[in-house]
Each structure stands twice: as C-alpha cells, then as structure tokens.
N, C-alpha and C positions, 0 to 999 in steps of 0.2 A: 235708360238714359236719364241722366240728373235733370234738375230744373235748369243751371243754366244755359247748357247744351238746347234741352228743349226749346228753352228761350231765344236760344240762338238759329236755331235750323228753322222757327217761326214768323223769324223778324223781316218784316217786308223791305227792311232796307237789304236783304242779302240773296230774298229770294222776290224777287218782282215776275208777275204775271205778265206776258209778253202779246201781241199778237199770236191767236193759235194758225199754229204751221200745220196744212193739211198734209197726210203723208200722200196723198197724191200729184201734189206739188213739190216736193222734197226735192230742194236741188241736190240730194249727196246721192240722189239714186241714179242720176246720170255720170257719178266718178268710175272710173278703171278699174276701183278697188271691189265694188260692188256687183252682181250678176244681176239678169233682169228678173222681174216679176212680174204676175198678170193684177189685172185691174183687182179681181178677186181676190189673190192676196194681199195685195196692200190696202183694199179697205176692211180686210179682217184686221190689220194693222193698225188701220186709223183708228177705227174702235173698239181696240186697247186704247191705246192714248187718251191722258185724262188730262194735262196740260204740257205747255210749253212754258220752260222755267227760266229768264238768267239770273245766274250767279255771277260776281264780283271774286278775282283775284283774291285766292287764298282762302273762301269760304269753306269751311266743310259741308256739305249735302250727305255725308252717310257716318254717321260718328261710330266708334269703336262701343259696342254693346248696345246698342240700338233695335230694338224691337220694332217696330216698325218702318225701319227703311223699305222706300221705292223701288222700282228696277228702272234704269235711267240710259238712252241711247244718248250719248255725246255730239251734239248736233251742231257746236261749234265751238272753237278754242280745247284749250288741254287742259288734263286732268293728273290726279296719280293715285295710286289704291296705296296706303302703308298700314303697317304694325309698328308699334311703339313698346319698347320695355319700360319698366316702373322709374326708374330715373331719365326719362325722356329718350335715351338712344332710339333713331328712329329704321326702318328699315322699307325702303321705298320698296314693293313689290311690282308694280309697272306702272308704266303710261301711258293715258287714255289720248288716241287722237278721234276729229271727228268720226262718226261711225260705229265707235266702238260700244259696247255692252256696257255698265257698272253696277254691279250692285247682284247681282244673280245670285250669289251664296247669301247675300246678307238679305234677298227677297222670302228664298226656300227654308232657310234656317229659323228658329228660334232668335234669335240676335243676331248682329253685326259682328264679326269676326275680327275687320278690319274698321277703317275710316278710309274715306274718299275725299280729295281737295283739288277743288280747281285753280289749277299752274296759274292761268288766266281766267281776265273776263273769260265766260264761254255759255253758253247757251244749251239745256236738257230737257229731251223729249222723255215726259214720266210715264211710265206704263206702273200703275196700282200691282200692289203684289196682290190682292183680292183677286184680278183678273188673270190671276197665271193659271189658276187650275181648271176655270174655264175653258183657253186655251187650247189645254192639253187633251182637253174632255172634245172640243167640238174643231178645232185648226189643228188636226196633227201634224201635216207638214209646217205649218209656221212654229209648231214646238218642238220638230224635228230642227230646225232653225234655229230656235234659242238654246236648245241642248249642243247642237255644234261648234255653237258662237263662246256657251258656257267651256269647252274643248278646249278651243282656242286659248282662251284667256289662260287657261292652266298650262296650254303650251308654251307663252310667252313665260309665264311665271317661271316653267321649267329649264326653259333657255337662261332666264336673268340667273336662276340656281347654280348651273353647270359655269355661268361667267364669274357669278363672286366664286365659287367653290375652285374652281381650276383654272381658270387663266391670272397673267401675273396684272398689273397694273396698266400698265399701258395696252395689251390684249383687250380689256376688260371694257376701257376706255371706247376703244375702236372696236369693238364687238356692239357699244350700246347707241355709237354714233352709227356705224352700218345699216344695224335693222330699223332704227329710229327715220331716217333718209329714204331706206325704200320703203315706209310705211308709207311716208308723208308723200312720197313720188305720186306713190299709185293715188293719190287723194288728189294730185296736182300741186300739191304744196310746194312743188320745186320748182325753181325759175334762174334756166344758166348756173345751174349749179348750188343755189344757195335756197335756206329754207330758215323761216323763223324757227329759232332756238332759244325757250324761255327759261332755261332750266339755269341755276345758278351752279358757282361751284359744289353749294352744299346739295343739291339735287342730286350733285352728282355723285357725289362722295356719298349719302344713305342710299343710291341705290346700288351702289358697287361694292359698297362694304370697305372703303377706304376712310382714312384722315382727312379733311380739310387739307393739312398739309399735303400728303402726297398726293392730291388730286390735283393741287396744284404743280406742283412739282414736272406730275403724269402731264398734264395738258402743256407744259412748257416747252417739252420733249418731241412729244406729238407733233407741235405747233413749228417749232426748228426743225423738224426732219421735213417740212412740205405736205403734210398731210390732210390737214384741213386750217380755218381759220375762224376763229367764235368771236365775234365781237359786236355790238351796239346790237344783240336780241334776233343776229344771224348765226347761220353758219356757214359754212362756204368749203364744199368735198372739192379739195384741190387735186387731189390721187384717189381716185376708187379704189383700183388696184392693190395699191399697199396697203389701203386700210383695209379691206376685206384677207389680203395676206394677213398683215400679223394679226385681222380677232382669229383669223380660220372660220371665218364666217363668207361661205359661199352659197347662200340659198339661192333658189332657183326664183324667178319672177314670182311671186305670191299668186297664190291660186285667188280668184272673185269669189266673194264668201256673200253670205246674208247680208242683211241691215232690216233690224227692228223697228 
C-alpha cells in the first residue's frame, strides 16, 4: 500500500473509534436473516473483536494491494467490494448490507485483491486477521462459520457473474433490484414496500457492466412499465412479480446464515 493510501486508511477523520459494541448485545442478532447462537459462541466472538469502527460515505477501509487489511463484519449502512482497470474502469463486485463479511480474501491472502468502500456512513466490527488462525486452531465451529460465510459471498459474486454475462439490460437491472430487496427484507429494511436505496446510476452501471447511458435509459423503461420507483434515496417494489419474472430470479426465502 503507497504512503498516501496508508495515510489515508490512518486518518482519524475517516476512521473514528466508536463506543465498543459488545457482541452479546448486538442488535443484528435478533434480525430474520441471522440463526441463533449460544452464549458460548458469541463470546468466542466477542473476543475476536478488536474494535468498533465508523467510516464516513465513500471511505475505502480495504484498498486494492493492501497487505494488511482487516476482516470486517458490517454492522451498519452499506458497503461494496470492486476491481478497478488501469484507466479507472471500475467493476462493482457486490454489496455489503448490515451482517455481511468483507475483507476474507484480502485477510487470508498476501494482499488485498480487491478494495472495499463504504456506499454510506456505516459502521465496522474489526475482527484482526492475527486472530483468524487462532480461531481455526481452537473455535472450529465459529471457523466452520466464517468458511461458509466466505461461500456465500462467492455465491453472490457468482450470481452478479451469470447477470452481467447473460441477461440483457433490463433482466440485469431487475435481477440486482430483486436479490438486493430480499436481502434487505430479511434485515427489516423494508417498510410497506420501500427500502433505502443509496446506490447512484453510476453504481449501477459498474456493477452491471453497462454505460451511464443505458442504465439510464434501462431504469426509464423499468420505471414506465410499473415496476418499481427510485427516488430521494428510496426505492419502492411496485410489482414483485414482474420483476422477479423478467430477472428469472425466483429464489426461495434465504436460508438464516452466521453473523461474525
């Protein structure tokens, strides 16, 4: 990692020390999305955790070749994991809501692969990549956990794959609005139908593998046929229905997974 990056991922204006959040207090372990756990595992839990981080809109917390990144449970607001080509083309690979993992490949590896940036303010519980092999060594089921969680995330990855690679634009669109909707569901994020939505057009467009233009274009289309409605940092699924018709996106309720 250069010195300015260093500099950057250092600077206490981007990374402020919070109240620490006991995980046995953790409100995200009473959401839908989450299965339960015993006293026991969660304070093998809490002690991993070395702190409780926020970040400020737009910060990176895991930069691209980064030798020392964290492993980071998302404990509030959104995130996204990308790759970037040498003239900036960027390529969103997904998006972190509360709960989720970030950083696993770039904890086990030699360097950071990727870069991680928070969509929003948002809030990170840091588990030290020092304490992973601990872990593994003395909480196998809580590494059984992180290895399934690490699954996932290549799951999704593999989904957003199959969506740039074979659906047309507008599939594409409603394919990342669907799964994005029932993530947030099971979290409670949804109220009468509508869920904060921070993602811009250009979000949208790097992770679909579209132009600015036609994602505009794509959302206009969507928006006039009754589908959904994006506006002032909402969104609002006016038709499930159709939209899970045309992504071809019918998953079943999401299984209760981990939380780190």
């Amino acid at each position: 990692m250069d010195g300015s990056r260093a500099s950057q991922a250092s600077s206490s204006e981007l990374l402020n020390p919070l109240m620490y959040v006991r995980c046995h207090g953790c409100p995200l372990r009473t959401k839908p999305a989450f299965h339960d756990k015993t006293q026991d595992e969660i304070a093998v839990i809490d002690q991993m955790k070395s702190d409780h981080l926020r970040v400020s809109a737009g910060t990176e917390f895991i930069h691209p070749e980064q030798t020392d990144a964290e492993l980071y449970t998302l404990f509030s607001g959104w995130a996204f994991r990308y790759k970037e080509l040498a003239d900036g083309r960027r390529q969103i690979l997904n998006f972190s809501l509360p709960g989720d993992l970030i950083g696993m490949q770039a904890a086990l590896l030699d360097k950071s692969l990727y870069g991680a940036v928070a969509l929003t303010d948002a809030e990170l519980c840091v588990v030290p990549r020092r304490r992973l092999f601990k872990l593994f060594e003395h909480a196998p089921g809580a590494a059984y956990e992180l290895t399934w969680l690490g699954a996932r995330e290549e799951a999704l990855v593999d989904e957003n794959l199959l969506t740039a690679g074979r659906r047309n634009a507008m599939e594409r669109v409603a394919a990342m609005v669907a799964a994005l909707y029932k993530r947030a569901e099971q979290l409670d994020l949804v109220q009468d139908g509508v869920m904060d939505f921070p993602l811009t057009q250009q979000h949208i467009a790097d992770a679909l593998g579209l132009s600015l233009v036609h994602t505009n274009k794509t959302l206009a289309r969507l928006r006039a046929q009754g589908m959904f409605r994006i506006a002032d940092g909402k969104l609002a699924l006016l038709n499930p229905r159709a939209v899970a018709r045309l992504a071809q996106y019918f998953e079943k309720e999401p299984a209760r997974r981990p939380i780190i």
